[in-house]
C-alpha positions as CSV (number, residue, x, y, z in Angstrom):
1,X,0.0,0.0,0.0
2,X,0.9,3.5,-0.9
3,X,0.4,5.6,2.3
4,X,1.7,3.1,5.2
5,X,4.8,1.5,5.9
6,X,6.7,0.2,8.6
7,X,7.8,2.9,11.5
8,X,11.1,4.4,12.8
9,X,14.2,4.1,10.7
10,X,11.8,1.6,8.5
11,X,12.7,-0.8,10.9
12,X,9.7,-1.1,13.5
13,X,6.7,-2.9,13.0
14,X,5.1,-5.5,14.7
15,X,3.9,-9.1,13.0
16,X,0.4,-7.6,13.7
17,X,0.6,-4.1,11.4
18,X,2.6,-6.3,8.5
19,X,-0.1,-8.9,8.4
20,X,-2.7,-5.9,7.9
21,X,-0.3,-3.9,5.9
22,X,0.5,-7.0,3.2
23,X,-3.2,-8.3,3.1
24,X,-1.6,-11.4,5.4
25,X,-4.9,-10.9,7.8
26,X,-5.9,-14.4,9.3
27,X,-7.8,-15.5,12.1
28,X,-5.4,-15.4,14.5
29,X,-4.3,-11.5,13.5
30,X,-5.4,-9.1,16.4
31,X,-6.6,-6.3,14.6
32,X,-9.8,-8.7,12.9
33,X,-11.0,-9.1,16.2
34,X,-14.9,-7.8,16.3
35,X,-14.9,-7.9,20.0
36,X,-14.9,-4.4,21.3
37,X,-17.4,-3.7,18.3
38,X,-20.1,-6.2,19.6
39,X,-19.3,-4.8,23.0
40,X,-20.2,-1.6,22.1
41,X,-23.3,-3.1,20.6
42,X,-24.5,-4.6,23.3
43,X,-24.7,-1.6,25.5
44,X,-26.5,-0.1,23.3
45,X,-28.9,-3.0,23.3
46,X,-28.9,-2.4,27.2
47,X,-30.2,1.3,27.1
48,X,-33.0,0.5,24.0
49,X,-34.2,-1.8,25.8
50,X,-34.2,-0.9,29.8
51,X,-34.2,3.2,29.3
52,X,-37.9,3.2,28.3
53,X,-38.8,2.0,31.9
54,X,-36.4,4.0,34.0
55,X,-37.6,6.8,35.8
56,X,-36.0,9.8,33.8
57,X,-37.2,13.4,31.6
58,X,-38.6,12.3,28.2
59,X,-35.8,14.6,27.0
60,X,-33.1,12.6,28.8
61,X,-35.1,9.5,27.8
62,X,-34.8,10.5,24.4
63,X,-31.0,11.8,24.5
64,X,-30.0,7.7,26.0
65,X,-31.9,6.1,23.2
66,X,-30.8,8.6,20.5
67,X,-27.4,7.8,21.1
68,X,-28.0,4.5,21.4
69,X,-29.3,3.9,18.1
70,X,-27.0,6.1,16.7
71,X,-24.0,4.4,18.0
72,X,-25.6,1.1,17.3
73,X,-26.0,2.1,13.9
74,X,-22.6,3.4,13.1
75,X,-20.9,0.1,14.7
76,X,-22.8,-1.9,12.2
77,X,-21.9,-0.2,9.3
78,X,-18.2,-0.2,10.1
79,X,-19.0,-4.1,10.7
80,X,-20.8,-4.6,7.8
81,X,-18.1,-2.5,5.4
82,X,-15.1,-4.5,6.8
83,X,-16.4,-8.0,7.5
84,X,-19.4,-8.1,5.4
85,X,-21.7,-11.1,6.3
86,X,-21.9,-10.5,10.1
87,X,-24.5,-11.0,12.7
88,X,-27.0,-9.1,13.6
89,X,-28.1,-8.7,17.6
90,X,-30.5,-6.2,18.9
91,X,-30.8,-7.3,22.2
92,X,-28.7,-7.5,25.5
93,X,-26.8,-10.5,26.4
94,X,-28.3,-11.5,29.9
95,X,-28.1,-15.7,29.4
96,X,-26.2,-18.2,28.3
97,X,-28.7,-19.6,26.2
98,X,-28.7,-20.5,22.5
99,X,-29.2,-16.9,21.4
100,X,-25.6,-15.8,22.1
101,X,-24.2,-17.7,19.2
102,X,-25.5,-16.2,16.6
103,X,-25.0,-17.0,13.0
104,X,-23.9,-14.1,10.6
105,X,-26.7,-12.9,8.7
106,X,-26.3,-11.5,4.9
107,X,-24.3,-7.8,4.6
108,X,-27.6,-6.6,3.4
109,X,-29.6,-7.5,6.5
110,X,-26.8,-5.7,8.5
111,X,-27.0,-2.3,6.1
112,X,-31.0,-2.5,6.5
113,X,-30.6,-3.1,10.3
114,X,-28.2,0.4,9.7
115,X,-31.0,2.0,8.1
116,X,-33.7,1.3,10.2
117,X,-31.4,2.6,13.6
118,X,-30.8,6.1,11.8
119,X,-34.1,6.6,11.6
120,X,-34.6,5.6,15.2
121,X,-32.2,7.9,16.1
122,X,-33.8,10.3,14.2
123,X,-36.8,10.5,16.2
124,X,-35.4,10.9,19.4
125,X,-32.5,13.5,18.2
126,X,-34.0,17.0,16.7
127,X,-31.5,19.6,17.9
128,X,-28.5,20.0,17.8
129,X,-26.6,20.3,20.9
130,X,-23.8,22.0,21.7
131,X,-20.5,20.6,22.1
132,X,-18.8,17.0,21.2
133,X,-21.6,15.1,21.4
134,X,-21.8,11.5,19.6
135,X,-25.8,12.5,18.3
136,X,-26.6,15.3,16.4
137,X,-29.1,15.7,14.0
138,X,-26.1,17.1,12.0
139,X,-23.9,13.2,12.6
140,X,-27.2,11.5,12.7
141,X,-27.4,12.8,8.9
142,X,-24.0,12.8,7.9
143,X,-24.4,8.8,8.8
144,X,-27.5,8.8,6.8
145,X,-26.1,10.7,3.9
146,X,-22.1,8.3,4.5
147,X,-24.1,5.2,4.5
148,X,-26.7,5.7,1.4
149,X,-23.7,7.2,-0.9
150,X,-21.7,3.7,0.1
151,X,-24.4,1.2,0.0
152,X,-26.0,2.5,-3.4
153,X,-22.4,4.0,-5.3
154,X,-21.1,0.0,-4.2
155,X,-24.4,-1.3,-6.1
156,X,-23.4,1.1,-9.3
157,X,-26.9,3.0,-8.0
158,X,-27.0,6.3,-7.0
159,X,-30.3,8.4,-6.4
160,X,-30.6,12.2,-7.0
161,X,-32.1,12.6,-4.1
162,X,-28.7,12.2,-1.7
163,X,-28.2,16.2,-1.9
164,X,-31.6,16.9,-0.5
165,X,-31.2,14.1,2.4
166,X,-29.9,16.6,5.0
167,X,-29.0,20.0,6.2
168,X,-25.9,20.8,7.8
169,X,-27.0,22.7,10.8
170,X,-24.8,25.9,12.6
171,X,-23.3,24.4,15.5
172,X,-20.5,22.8,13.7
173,X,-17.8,22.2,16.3
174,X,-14.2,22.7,15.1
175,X,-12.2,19.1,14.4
176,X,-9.2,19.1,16.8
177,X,-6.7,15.9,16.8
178,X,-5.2,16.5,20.2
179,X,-6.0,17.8,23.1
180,X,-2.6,19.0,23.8
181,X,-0.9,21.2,21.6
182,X,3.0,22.1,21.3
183,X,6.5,20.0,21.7
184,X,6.6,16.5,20.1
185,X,4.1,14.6,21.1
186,X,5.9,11.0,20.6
187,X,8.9,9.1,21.1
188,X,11.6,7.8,18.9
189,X,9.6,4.8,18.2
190,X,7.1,4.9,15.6
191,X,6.2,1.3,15.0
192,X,4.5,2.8,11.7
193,X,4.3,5.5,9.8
194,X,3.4,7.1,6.5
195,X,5.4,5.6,3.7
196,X,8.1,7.6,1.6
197,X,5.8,8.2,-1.4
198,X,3.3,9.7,0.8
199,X,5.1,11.5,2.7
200,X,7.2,13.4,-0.3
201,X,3.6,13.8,-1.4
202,X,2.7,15.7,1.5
203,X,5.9,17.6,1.2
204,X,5.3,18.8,-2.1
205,X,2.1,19.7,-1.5
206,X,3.0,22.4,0.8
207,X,6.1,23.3,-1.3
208,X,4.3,23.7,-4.4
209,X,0.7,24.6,-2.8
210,X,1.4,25.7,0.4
211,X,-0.9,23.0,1.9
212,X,-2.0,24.0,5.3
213,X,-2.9,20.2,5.6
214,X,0.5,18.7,5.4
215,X,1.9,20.1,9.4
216,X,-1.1,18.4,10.5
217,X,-0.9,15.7,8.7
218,X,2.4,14.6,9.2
219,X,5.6,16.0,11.2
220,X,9.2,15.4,11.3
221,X,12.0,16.7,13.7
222,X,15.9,16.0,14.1
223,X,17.6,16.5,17.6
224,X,14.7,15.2,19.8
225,X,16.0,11.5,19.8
226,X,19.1,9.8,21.0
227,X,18.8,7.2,18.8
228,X,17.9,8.6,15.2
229,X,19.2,11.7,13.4
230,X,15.2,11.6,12.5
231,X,11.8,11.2,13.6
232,X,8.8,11.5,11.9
233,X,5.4,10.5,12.9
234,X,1.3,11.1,11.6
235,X,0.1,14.0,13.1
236,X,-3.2,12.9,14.2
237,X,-4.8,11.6,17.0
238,X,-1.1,11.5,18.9
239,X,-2.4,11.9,22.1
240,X,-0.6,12.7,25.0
241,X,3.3,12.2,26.0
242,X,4.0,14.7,28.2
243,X,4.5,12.9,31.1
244,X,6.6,10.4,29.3
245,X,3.5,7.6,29.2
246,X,1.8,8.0,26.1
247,X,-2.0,8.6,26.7
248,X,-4.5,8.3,24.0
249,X,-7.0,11.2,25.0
250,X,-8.0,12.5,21.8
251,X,-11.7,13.4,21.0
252,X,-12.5,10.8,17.7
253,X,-14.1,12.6,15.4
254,X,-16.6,10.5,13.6
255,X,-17.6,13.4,10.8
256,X,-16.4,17.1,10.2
257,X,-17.7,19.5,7.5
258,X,-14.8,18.6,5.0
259,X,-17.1,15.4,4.5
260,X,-19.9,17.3,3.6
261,X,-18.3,19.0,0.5
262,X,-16.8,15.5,-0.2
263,X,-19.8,13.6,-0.3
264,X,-21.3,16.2,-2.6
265,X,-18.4,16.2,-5.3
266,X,-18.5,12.5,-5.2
267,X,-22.5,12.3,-6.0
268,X,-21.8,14.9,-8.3
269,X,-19.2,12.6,-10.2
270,X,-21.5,9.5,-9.7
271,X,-24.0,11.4,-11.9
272,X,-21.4,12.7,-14.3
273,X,-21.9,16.4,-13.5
274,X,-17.6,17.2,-13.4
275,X,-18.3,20.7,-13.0
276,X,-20.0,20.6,-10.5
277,X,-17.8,18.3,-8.3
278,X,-15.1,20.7,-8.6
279,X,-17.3,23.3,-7.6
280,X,-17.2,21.3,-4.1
281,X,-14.1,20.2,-4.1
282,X,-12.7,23.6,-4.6
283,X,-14.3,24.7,-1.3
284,X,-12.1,21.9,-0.1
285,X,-9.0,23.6,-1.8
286,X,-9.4,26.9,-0.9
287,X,-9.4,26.5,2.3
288,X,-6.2,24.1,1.9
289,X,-4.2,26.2,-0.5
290,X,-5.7,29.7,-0.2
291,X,-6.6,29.9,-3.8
292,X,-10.1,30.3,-5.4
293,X,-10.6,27.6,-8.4
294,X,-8.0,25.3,-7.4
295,X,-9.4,22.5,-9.9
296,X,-10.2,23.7,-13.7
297,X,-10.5,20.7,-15.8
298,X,-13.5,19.2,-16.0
299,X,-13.1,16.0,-17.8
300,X,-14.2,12.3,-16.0
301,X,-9.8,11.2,-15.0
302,X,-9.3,14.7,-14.0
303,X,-12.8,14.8,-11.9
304,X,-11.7,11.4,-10.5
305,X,-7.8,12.0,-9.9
306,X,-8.8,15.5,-7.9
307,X,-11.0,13.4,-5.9
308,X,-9.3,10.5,-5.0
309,X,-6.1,13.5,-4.1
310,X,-8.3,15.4,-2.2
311,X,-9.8,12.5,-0.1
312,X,-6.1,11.6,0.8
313,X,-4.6,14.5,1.8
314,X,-7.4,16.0,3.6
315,X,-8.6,12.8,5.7
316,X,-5.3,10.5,6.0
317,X,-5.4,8.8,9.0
318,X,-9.1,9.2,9.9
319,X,-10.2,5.9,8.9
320,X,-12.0,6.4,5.6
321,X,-10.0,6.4,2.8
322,X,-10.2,2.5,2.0
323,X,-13.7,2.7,1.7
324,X,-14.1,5.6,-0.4
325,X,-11.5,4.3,-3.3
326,X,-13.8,0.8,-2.8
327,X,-16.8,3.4,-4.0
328,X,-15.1,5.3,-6.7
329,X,-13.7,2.0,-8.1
330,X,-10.3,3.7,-7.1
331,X,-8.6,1.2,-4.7
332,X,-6.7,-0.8,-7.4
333,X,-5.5,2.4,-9.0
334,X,-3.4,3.6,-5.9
335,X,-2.9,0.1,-4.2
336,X,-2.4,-2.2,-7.2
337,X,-3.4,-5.8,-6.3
338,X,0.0,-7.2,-7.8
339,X,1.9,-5.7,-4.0
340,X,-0.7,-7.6,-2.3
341,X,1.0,-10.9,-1.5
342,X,-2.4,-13.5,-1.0
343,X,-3.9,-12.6,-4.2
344,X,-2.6,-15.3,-6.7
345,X,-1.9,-12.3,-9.4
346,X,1.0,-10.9,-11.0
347,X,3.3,-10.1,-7.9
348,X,1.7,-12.0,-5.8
349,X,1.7,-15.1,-3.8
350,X,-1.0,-18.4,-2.7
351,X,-1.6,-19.3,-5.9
352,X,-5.3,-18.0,-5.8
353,X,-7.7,-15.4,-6.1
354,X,-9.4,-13.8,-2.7
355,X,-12.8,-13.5,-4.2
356,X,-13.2,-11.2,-1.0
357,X,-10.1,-9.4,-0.6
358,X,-11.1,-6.5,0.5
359,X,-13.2,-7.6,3.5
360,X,-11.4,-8.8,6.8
361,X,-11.4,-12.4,8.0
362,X,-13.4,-12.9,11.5
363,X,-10.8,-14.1,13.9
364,X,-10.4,-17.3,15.0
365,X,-11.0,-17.0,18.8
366,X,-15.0,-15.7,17.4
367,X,-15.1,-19.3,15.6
368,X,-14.5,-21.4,18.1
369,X,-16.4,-19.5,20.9
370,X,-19.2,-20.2,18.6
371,X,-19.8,-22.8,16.0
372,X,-22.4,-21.8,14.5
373,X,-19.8,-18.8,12.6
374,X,-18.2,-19.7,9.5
375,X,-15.1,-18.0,8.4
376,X,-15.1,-15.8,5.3
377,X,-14.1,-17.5,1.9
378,X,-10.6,-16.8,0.8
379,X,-9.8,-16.4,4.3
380,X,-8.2,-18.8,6.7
């Protein structure tokens, strides 16, 4: 893959990050664990089903189960987009019964259990409140416009309609990846980091463009470390190392208004209207590069190419890159299939195809906790 590589001195890197980083992903790799996910789930569960009863305001009645539904909504589409077939539970786990080994139900019945928790959510959110909140109308929507976009641009449908789906409200709250500022916020060991061809884009950007993006993005400093001359390091989401144990206290930020603008040029490509996807994307640029009419050309590759660019250096890092190049049929095109080593094509190793190579397998420890799960095919 283009952006990541192995960390400090491209020496550091766990077995974990190279299985992930090379497509190697089995059952037994830590980072295809659903776990925490199905965790999450199940306290949501918890609320929707015991906060109607509990002696409470309707309007803090309403905030619990908003929240609920929109967490439990936004879990199962990251679920659904990286493991696909997956099941589906919608209420607590309190026995030991049959019911807690489920079976995973089709991708489809996960998306339409997405669906139907928006609009859940939807009725018990109608303001927006102030501050970092998980449900907003504003999120609620940006999930509702994320998840339409994906499901129908992945099913080569897209609907006129996505524009009118929501309205960004005016309590946007300003996207911060640390909540300390100042000094270098890591040590000399990055066990990853941004790969040389990435990061000489991001250079060059600010060079050539004078991309405000690229500081935040990515930093490098010489005399902080003992050990290397050099230390670079993504600039996001670093958390805390000021008293020498690193703490990871940053606020995740599940949508910002940068989306917005992006999820409008890419409808606007879906329907073939160029000119107007640069007229979003360039609210994207200006901001970046200071210039008005960043993008000119009009034409589908040059539509495509700005998008895929812009998506890259403005979210890198924030966990929704790979699915975007899966919707604009881009993945291929910046992460060719012949680096990835269990493919069986030109490059590559295993001697055959992954019919679902861009899914994860589940993890082993899920299969045998529960037989009635099967794993992925392609996977092992």
């Amino acid at each position: 893959p283009a952006m990541w590589d192995r960390g400090t001195n491209r020496s550091l890197m766990d077995s974990d990050m190279l299985e992930v980083l090379h497509s190697l992903l089995n059952g037994g790799t830590s980072s295809v664990s659903w776990t925490n996910l199905y965790t999450c789930i199940n306290q949501c569960n918890s609320v929707i089903k015991y906060a109607p009863s509990v002696e409470m305001s309707d309007e803090t009645r309403s905030y619990c189960l908003g929240n609920a539904y929109f967490v439990r909504a936004y879990v199962y589409y990251w679920i659904a987009r990286v493991w696909g077939d997956a099941p589906v539970i919608l209420t607590p786990t309190e026995s030991t019964g049959r019911e807690i080994y489920p079976s995973r139900s089709p991708r489809a019945e996960v998306y339409a259990q997405v669906a139907q928790d928006i609009e859940s959510a939807l009725t018990h959110i109608t303001s927006n409140a102030k501050g970092c909140y998980y449900a907003t109308v504003d999120n609620i929507n940006m999930l509702k416009i994320a998840f339409a976009l994906h499901v129908d641009a992945t099913n080569e449908v897209h609907s006129a309609s996505y524009i009118q789906r929501f309205i960004w409200g005016s309590t946007q709250v300003k996207a911060s990846y640390r909540n300390v500022e100042g000094g270098v916020p890591v040590s000399s060991n990055q066990w990853f980091c941004y790969a040389d061809e990435f990061i000489g884009e991001l250079k060059r950007n600010k060079e050539q463009n004078n991309d405000q993006r690229s500081d935040v993005t990515y930093m490098e400093r010489t005399g902080v470390s003992d050990m290397y001359e050099k230390v670079g390091w993504p600039n996001k989401f670093t958390g805390d190392w000021s008293s020498g144990t690193l703490l990871y206290d940053d606020d995740l930020i599940l949508y910002r208004y940068a989306q917005y603008y992006m999820f409008r040029a890419e409808l606007y490509y879906y329907r073939k209207q160029y000119k107007e996807a640069l007229g979003e994307l360039n609210v994207v640029a200006q901001r970046a590069y200071g210039k008005a009419d960043f993008y000119t050309s009009a034409t589908q590759q040059d539509v495509l190419e700005a998008l895929a660019a812009e998506n890259r250096w403005e979210f890198a890092e924030e966990g929704n890159l790979w699915f975007t190049y899966i919707r604009l049929g881009y993945i291929d095109t910046y992460c060719p299939l012949k680096y990835w080593p269990n493919t069986g094509v030109e490059g590559g190793v295993g001697g055959s195809t992954n019919p679902n190579i861009y899914l994860f397998p589940i993890s082993t420890s899920a299969i045998n906790k529960n037989s009635n799960l099967r794993q992925t095919e392609g996977w092992s």
